[in-house]
N, C-alpha and C positions, 0 to 999 in steps of 0.2 A: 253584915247589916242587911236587914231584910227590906225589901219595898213595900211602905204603908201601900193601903188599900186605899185608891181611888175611885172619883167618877166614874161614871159610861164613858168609854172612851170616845164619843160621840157629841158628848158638853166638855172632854180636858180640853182649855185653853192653851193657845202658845205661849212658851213657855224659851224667857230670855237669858244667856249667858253671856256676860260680860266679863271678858281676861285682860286684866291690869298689870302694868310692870310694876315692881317696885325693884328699888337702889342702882343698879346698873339694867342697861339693853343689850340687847344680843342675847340670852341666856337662851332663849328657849320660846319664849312668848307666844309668836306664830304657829311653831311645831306646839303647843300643849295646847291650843283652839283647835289645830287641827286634829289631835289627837282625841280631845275631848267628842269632836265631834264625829270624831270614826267611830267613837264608843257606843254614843246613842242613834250611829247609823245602825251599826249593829244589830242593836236591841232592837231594835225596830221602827224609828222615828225619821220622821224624813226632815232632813236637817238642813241649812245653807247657811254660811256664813260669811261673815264683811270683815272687812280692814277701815280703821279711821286712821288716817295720817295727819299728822299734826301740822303740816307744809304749808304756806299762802301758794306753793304751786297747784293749778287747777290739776293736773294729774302726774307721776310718776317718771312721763316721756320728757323731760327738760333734765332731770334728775341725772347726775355725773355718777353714773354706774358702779366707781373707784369710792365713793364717798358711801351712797346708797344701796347699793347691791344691784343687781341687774331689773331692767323694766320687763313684767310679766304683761304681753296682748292676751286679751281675751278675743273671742269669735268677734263681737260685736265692734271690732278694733278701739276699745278704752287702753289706755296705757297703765300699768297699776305698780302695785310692790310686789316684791317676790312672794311676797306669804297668799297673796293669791294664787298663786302657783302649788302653795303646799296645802289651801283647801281644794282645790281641783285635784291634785294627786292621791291626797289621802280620800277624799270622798267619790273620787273617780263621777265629777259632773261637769259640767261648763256653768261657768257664772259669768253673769252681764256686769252691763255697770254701777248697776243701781247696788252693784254688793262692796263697791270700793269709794272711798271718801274722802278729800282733806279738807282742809279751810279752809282754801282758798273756793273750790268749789261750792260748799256750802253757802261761804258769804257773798258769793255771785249770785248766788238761785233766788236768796233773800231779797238782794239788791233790784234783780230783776223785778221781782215778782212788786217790789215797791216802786217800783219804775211803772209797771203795768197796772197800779192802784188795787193788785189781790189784795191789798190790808186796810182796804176802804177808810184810806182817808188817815186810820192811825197812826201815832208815833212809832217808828220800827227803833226797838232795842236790841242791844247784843244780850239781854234777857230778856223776857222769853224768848226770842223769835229766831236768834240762832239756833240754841239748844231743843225748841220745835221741831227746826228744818231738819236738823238732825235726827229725830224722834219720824219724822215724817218718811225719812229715808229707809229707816229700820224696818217699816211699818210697809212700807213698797215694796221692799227685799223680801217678808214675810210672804206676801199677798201674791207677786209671781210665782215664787218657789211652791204654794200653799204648805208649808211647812210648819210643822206643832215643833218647832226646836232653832232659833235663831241665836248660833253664836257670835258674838263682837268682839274682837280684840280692836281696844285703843291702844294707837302707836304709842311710844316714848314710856315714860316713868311719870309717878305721883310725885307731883312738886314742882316739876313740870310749868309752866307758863302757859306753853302752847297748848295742854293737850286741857286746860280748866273748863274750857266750854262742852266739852265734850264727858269729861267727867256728871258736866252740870245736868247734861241733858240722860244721863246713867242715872242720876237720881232723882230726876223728875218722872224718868220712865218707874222707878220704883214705887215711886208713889200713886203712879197710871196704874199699876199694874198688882202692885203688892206682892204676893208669893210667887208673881208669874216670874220674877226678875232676880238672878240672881250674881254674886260676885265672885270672880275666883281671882287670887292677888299672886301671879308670880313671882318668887321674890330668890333672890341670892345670897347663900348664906357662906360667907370666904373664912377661907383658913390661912391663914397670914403664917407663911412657912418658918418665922421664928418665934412663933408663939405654940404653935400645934393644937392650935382648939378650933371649932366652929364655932362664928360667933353670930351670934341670934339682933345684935343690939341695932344692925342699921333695916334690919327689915322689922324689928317694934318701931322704928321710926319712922319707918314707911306706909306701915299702917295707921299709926297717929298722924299723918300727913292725911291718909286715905278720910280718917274719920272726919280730920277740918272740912273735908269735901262735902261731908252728908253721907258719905258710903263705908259700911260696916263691910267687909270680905268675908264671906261664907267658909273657904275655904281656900288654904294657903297652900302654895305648890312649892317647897321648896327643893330651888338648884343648886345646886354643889357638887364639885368633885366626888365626893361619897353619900352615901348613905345618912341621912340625919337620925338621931339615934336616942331612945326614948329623955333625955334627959333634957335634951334640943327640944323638941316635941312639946313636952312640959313647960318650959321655960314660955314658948311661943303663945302656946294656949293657955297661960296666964296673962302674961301683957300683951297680947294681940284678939282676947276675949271670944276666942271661940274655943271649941272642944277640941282634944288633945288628935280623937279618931278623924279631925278634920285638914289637918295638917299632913299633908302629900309629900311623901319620898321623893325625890326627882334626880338621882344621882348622873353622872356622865356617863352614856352608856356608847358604846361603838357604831350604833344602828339606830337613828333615829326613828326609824320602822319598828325596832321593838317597845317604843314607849310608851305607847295604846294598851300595848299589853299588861308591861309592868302598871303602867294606870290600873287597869282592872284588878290585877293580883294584889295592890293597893288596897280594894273597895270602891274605886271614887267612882264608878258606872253607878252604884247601886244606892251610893253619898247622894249623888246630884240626882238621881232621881226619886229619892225618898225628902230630900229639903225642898225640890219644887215642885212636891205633891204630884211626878208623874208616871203613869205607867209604862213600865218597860219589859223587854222580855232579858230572857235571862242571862246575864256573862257569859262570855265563848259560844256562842249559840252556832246555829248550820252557820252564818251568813261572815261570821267569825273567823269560821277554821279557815279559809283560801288568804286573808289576811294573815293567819298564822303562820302559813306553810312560807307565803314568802318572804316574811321575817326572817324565818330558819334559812331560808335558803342563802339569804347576807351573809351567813356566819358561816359556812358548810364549801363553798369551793376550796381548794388546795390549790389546782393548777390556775396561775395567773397571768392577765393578757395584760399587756405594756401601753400606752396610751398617751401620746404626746400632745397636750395641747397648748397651740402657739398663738398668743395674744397680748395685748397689751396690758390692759384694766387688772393689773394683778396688784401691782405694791401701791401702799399708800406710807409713808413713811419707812419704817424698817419693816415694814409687818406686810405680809401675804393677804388677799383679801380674795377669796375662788367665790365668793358669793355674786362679783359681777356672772359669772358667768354660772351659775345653779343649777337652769334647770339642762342646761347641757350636762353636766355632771351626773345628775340624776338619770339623766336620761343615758347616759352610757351605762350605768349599774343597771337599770332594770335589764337591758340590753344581754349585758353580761353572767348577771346571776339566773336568767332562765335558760343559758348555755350552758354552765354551771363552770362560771369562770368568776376570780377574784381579781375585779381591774384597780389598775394600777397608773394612777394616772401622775403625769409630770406636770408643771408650770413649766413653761419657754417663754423670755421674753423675744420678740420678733427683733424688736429692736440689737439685741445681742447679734444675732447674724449682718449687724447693719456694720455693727461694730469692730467683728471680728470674723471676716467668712470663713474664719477654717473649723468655725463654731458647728458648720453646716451639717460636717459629717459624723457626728455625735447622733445626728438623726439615723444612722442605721441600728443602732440598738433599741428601737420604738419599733411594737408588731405594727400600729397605725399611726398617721397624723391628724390632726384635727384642728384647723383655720374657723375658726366662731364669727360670730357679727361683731360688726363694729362703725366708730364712723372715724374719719379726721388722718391726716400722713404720716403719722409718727410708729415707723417699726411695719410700714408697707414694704418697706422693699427688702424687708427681711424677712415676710412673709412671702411674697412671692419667691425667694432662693429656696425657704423650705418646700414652697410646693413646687418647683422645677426638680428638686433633689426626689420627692416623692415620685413622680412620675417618673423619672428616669432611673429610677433605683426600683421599683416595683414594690413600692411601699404602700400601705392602703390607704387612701386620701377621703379626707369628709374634710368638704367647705359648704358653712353654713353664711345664708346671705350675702356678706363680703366676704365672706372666704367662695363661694362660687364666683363673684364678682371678679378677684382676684386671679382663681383659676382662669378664668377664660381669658384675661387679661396675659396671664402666664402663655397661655398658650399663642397666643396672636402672636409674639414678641420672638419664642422661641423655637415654635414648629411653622408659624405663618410666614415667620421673619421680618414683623413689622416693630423692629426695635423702639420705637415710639411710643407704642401702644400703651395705652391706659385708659382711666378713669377720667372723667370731668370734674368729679370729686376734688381730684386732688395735680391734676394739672389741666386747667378748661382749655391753655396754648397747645396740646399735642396734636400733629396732625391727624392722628388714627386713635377716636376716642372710643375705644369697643364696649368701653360701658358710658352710657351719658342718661343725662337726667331727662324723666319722665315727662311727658309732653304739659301732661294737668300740673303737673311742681312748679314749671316752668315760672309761674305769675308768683305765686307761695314765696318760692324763695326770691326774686325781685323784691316785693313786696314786704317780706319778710315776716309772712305769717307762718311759722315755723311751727309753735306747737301742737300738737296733735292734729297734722294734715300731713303729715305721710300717707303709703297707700298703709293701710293698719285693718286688722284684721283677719274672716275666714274669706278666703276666695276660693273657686273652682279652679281643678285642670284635668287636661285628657293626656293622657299615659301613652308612649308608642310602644305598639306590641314587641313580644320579649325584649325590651329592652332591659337592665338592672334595674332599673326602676320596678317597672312592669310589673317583672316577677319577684321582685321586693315583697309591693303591695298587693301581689294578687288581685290586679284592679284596674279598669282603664281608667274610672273617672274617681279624682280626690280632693278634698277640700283642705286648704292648709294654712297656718296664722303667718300673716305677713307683716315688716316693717322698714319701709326702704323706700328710696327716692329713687332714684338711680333704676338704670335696668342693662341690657344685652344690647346693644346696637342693631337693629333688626339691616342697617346696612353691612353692616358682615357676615351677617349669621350664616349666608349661602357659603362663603369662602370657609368658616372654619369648619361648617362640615365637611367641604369638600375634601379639609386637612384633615378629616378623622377624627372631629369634636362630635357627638351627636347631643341635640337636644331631645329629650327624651322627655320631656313633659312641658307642653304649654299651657297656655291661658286657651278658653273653651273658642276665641277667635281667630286663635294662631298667632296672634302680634305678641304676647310678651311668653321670653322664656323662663320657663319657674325651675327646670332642671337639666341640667352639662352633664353628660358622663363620656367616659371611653369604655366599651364594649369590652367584658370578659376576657375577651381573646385576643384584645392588646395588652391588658392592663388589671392586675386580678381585684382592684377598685378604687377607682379614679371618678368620682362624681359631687355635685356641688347643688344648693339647692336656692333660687334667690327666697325662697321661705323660712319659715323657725319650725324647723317636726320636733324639737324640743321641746316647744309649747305643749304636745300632745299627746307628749309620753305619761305613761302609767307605769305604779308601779305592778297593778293586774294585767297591764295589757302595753306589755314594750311597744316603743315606737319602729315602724319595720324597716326603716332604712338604717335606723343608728344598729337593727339586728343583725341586719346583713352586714353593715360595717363592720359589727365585730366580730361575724363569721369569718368573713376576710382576714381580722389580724388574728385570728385563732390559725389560720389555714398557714399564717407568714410567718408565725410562731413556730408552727411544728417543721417548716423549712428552716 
């Protein structure tokens, strides 16, 4: 399909995408906004994109990680969803808050603004003046970004309760905007393993959900195990009233990185820009190939590094849930496929070592370990045996936030000899509290103003020369997302270096430590970070500690 001919490109307006679930969540919804959105990065448009969450939670940070998926900080420290996370990865930019949204927010901003008489006087309803504020939001994300390309994915599914206000304010924008706006419906098409067909009948009913809304879908993305197949296609573009060539492939593919692609081999770059009358430049273009190359590069390692990682937030019923913990995940693969290594990562529950310590030594068959953030006692001290068994085994050790917390904790106990030693967290009676809570938290958690007043956020810090760190980053001075109460006890900090802890990166005044390590030449890598560098990993531009990390268990590999 070819791109009609438009305007000067000088009068095309912004021009809006909206990604809707239908039948079931989880399929894909986030990954195909972000996908979409890589496409007409590509081409040439500068694009940004938001999340609506359907939640009365003002933002993401209250959210049980086991339930919801892990909380993505942005720089600006907003607490959001993960799929904020996969338009900053795929679009490789940083987005504020104004690009993340639920309802409980929205209906705050309204409230205020009625509290403060911005509606002179008027009766405030939950129409218009919800689905405004919403419209108001889009239009703010627009205007920072100056972006001729604003994608939205609304959370949840059509039919939905929560997510009506937001649908409402989708087709009020349509009518603001007319050709500028347009709908693309994810939907799931199941193959019910004693039947053996694909069936088409609950996403026509999703769309006839869609249409009670006031929203017609331009185009249908359909998910499934396989490939949809011309007579699926047909069926859809009968009773779902669009054209047959508008109905998207979306099969399970191994590499969520290769889906931009298959999109394109598709048509749908050239779909969405020919329906919203705008100019693009061409499929696979220069700006293309560096995204292409590291697709391939996913599928192309043979030799693989082993990767244990030890936390809680994994089972929710019978079923595995690695989404708490995502962008660590991601961020080990980028890590790994530009050494050209296929990782291979484990679940550990912490708690099992709690259980069972002879579970411990199962840990030598992992090249690395890896402790992630967390909050609350449950499967701590079966965290801290795997990280004593790391250090004293010469295993490569990354602790993130409370896994740095933990380490240093580890070490007070076992190299310091302060058998007591811990957290305030999780015993505030210990005599020797080597991580305790931050001075500003102090009132917060009294008080019990808990959500979103952590420290959150990008903050500074200064690097000590070659240390692992250091030479990591190639860099003294770094800025990194944070989410943590709690800190280092700056009353020990002289003794544990004394014991051969170094901190190796502070805050720009020297009062708080952002990173623990042991020196090379104890320890071939033993380091902890109270930051998330997972936050800021790319898939064009790994994060450099999680590189060096898996240098390390490449290095423990071939020993």
């Amino acid at each position: 399909m070819k791109t009609q001919k438009t305007p000067d490109k000088k009068t095309e307006t912004c021009k809006y995408i909206f990604v809707i679930g239908g039948v079931i969540s989880g399929v894909g919804k986030g990954v195909a906004a972000s996908s979409i959105a890589r496409i007409l990065q590509d081409r040439g448009k500068t694009v940004t994109a938001l999340k609506i969450d359907p939640y009365i939670n003002i933002d993401a940070g209250t959210m049980n990680p086991t339930e919801h998926g892990e909380v993505f900080v942005l720089d600006d420290g907003y607490e959001c969803d993960q799929d904020m996370g996969n338009y900053e990865r795929f679009l490789n930019i940083n987005l504020s808050k104004i690009n993340y949204m639920t309802t409980g927010v929205v209906y705050q901003s309204v409230i205020d603004k009625e509290r403060n008489l911005e509606y002179a006087g008027k009766c405030v309803e939950v129409v218009p003046h919800i689905p405004m504020e919403v419209i108001r939001r889009i239009e703010t994300a627009r205007d920072n970004a100056k972006a001729n390309v604003v994608v939205i994915e609304i959370g949840g599914t059509v039919g939905e309760y929560q997510n009506m206000l937001f649908l409402e304010a989708a087709r009020m924008m349509k009518i603001k905007y007319n050709r500028d706006v347009f709908f693309v419906m994810v939907s799931y098409l199941p193959i019910p393993s004693k039947i053996g067909e694909m069936k088409t009948k609950p996403t026509q009913y999703a769309v006839r959900t869609l249409n009670a809304s006031g929203i017609q879908p331009d185009i249908i993305i359909a998910r499934s195990k396989q490939s949809i197949d011309g007579p699926r296609k047909e069926k859809i573009s009968m009773f779902c009233n669009i054209p047959t060539d508008r109905v998207i492939s979306a099969p399970d593919v191994e590499s969520i990185y290769d889906i931009p692609i298959n999109f394109e081999k598709e048509g749908l770059g050239d779909m969405i820009c020919d329906v919203v009358d705008m100019t693009c430049g061409p499929a696979f273009g220069k700006s293309a190939k560096e995204w292409q190359k590291f697709a391939g590069s996913t599928h192309s390692p043979k030799e693989e590094v082993h990767i244990a990682i030890i936390g809680k937030y994994f089972n929710t019923g019978d079923f595995t849930l690695s989404d708490s913990y995502l962008s660590v995940i991601e961020a080990i693969k980028y890590s790994a496929y530009a050494l050209h290594r296929k990782p291979v990562i484990t679940w550990l529950s912490s708690v099992d070592f709690e259980k069972d310590p002879k579970k411990i030594k199962s840990l030598s068959k992992y090249d690395g370990i890896l402790v992630p953030g967390g909050f609350g006692s449950r499967g701590i001290e079966g965290k801290i045996k795997a990280i004593e068994y790391a250090r004293k085994n010469n295993i490569p050790y990354f602790g993130l936030c409370y896994g740095m917390q933990l380490m240093v904790v580890e070490y007070a106990r076992n190299v310091l000899g302060l058998k007591d030693a811990n957290t305030r967290e999780i015993n505030p009676k210990s005599k020797n509290l080597i991580i305790d809570v931050m001075e500003d938290q102090k009132d917060k958690i009294k008080n019990k103003k808990l959500g979103g007043t952590m420290r959150l956020g990008a903050y500074p810090a200064t690097l000590l020369k070659d240390s692992v760190a250091a030479n990591a980053y190639r860099a003294k001075n770094i800025s990194e997302r944070h989410r943590h109460r709690y800190e280092v006890n700056n009353a020990y900090r002289e003794d544990l270096e004394k014991a051969g802890l170094v901190f190796s990166g502070v805050s720009p005044d020297g009062h708080l430590a952002e990173i623990a390590e042991l020196p090379n030449s104890k320890h071939p890598f033993f380091l902890g970070t109270q930051f998330h560098p997972e936050f800021k990993a790319r898939p064009l531009s790994p994060h450099p500690l999680f590189s060096a990390f898996v240098k390390a268990c490449i290095k423990s590999n071939k020993k």
